[in-house]
C-alpha positions in Angstrom: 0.0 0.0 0.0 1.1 3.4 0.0 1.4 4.0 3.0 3.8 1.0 3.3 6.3 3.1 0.8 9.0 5.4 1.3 8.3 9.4 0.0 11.5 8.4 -2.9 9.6 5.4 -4.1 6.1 7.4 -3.9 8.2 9.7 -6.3 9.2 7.5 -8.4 6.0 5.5 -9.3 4.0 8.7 -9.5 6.6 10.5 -12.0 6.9 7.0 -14.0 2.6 7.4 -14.1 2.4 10.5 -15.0 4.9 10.1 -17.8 2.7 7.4 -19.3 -0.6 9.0 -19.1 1.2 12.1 -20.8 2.9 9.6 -23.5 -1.1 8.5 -24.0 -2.1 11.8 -23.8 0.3 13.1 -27.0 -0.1 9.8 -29.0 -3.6 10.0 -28.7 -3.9 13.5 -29.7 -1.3 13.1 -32.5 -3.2 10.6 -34.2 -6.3 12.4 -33.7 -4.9 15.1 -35.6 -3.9 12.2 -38.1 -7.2 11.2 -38.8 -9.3 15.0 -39.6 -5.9 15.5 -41.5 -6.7 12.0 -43.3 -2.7 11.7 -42.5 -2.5 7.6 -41.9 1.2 7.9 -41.6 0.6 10.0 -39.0 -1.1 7.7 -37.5 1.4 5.5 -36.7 3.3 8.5 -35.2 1.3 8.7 -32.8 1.3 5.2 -31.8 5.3 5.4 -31.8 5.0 7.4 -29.0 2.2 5.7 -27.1 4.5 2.3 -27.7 8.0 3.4 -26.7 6.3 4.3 -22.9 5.4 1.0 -22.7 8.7 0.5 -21.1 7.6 2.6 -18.0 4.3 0.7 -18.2 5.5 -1.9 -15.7 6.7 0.4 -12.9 3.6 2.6 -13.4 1.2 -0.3 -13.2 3.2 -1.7 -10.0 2.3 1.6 -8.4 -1.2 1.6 -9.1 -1.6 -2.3 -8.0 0.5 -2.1 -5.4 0.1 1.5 -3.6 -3.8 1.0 -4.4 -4.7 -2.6 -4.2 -1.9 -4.4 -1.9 -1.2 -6.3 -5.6 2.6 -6.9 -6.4 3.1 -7.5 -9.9 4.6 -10.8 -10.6 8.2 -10.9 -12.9 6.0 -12.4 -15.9 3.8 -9.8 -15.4 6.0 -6.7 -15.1 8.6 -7.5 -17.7 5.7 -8.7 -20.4 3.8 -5.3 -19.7 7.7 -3.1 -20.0 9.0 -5.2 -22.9 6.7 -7.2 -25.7 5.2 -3.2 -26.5 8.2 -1.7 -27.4 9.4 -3.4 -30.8 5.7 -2.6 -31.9 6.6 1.3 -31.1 9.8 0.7 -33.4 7.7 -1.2 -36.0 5.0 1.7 -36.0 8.1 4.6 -36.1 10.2 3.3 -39.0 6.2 2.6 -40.7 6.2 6.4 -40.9 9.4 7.4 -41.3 9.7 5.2 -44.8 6.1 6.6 -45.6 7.5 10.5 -45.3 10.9 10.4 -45.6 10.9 7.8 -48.7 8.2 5.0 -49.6 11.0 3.5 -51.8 12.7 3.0 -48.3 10.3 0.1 -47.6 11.8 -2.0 -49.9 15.0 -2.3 -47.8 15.6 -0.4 -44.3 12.1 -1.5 -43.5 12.4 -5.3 -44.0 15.8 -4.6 -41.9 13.9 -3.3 -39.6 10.9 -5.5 -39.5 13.6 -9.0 -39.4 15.0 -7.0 -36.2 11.5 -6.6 -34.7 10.7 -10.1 -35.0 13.6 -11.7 -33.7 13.1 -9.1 -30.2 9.4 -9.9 -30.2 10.6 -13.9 -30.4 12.8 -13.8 -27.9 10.9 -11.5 -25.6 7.8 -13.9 -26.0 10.0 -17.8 -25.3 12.3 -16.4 -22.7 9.4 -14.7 -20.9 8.4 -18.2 -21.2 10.7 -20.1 -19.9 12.5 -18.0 -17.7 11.6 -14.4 -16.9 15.4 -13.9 -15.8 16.6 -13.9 -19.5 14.7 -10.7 -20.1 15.2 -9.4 -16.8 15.3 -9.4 -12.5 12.9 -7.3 -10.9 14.7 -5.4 -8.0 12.8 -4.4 -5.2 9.3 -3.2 -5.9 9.9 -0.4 -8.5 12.7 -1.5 -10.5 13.6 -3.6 -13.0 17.0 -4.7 -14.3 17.2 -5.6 -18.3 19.4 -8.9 -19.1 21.9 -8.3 -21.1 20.6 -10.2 -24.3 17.4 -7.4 -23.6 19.8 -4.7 -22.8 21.5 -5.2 -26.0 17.7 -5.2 -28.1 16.9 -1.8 -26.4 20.1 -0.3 -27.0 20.1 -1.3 -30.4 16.2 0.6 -30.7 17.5 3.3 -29.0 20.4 4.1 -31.7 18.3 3.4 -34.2 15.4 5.6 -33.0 18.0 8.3 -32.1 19.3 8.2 -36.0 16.1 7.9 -38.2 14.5 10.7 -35.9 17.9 13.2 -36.2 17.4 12.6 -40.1 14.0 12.8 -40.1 14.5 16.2 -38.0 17.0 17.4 -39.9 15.4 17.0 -43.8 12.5 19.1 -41.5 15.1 21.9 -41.0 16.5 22.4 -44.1 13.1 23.5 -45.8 12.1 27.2 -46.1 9.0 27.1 -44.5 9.8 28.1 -41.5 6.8 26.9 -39.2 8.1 23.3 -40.6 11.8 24.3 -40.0 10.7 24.8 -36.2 9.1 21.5 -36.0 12.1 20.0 -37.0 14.0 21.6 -34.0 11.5 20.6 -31.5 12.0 17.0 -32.8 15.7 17.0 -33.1 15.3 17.7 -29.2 12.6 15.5 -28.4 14.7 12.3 -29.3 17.5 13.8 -28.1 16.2 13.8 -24.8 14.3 10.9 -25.0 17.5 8.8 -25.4 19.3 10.5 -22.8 16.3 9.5 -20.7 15.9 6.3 -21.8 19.7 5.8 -21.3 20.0 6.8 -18.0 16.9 4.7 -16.9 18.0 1.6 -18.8 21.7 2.5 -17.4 21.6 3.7 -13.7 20.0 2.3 -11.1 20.4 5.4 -8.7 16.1 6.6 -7.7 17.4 10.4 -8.0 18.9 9.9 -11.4 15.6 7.6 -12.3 13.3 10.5 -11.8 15.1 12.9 -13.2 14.6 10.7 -16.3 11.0 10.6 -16.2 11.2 14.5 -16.0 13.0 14.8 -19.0 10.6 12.5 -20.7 7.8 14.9 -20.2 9.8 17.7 -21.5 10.6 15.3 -24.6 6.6 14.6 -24.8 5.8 17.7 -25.2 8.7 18.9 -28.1 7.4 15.6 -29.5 3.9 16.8 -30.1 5.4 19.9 -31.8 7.7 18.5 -33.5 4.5 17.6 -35.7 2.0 19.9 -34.5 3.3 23.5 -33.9 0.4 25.2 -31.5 -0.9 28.7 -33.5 0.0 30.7 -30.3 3.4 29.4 -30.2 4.3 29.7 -34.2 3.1 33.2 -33.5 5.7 33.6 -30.7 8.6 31.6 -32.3 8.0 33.1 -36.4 8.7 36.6 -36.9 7.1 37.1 -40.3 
């Protein structure tokens, strides 16, 4: 229950919660934007985003069980819920990035791609299967420790997430419109944080340095959701005609 926790593990399952319900929050309005823009590879965007905070779903959903209900999650439970989600988030990203960048892509980076995505999702699914330690350890209530087979798999996402959205961003920047040239900024520093984030939660095990992650995911959230959809008041402040 909560009142059975410490005020730094209160902190960190509310900040990991709040993250996700603001990752939900910007998907779900991304891809509402996507479909009255009849944008389908937008879509997908959207879901990207909603996807990749799976990894924080397990901590978050500890919290609520736990602090809530007196339910602890069981290792099956928490590493399917932080893991099997996230190649689908990387399926649904490099879906969109081939669609805008260059359909012709498809042909080749995407069946990379998708061959990568399948091999995780296999491995996630038989290990979890046979034994939950070759995905990962839960340590304590909270947190979670990747194996290093898994470590390896979200590293390699990470890069990979971190280089198709810093091209993606940058093509953005080097256009003359300028409202488009600003959304490519605001990308460039969502992902930017978002693997600095997502490396020093996959990385550290120290609470401080773990919610100071989940900060900067927020901030990344938001630059996210501009990165596609710059807000009228702001393109007013940020474009001097």
């Amino acid at each position: 229950m909560l009142t059975d926790l410490e005020p730094i593990q209160i902190l960190q399952g509310s900040f990991s919660l709040i993250w996700v319900i603001f990752a939900i929050i910007i998907g779900l309005r991304v891809i509402w934007k996507a479909i009255t823009l009849k944008r389908k590879e937008l879509i997908t965007v959207g879901l990207t985003w909603i996807l990749i905070a799976s990894a924080w779903w397990g901590v978050a959903l500890q919290f609520i069980t736990y602090g809530f209900f007196n339910y602890q999650l069981t290792a099956f439970q928490y590493l399917l819920v932080a893991n099997v989600f996230i190649p689908l988030g990387l399926f649904c990203w490099s879906y969109s990035y081939c669609e805008i960048i260059n359909p012709k892509l498809k042909k080749n980076f995407f069946l990379v791609i998708l061959g990568f995505i399948v091999i995780w999702e296999l491995f996630l699914w038989i290990a979890l299967f046979i034994n939950t330690a070759l995905v990962g350890t839960i340590e304590g209530i909270f947190d979670s420790k990747h194996s290093t087979i898994a470590l390896l798999f979200v590293f390699s996402a990470i890069i990979i997430f971190l280089i198709t959205g810093t091209i993606f961003s940058v093509k953005s920047m080097k256009v003359d419109q300028l409202d488009i040239k600003w959304k490519g900024r605001f990308l460039l520093l969502a992902w930017i944080l978002f693997t600095i984030a997502a490396l020093i939660d996959a990385a550290l095990d120290l609470i401080a340095t773990l919610i100071l992650a989940r900060i900067i995911l927020l901030i990344s959230s938001v630059l996210f959701y501009f990165g596609f959809f710059l807000p009228e008041f702001l393109k007013q402040r940020i474009i001097k005609k």
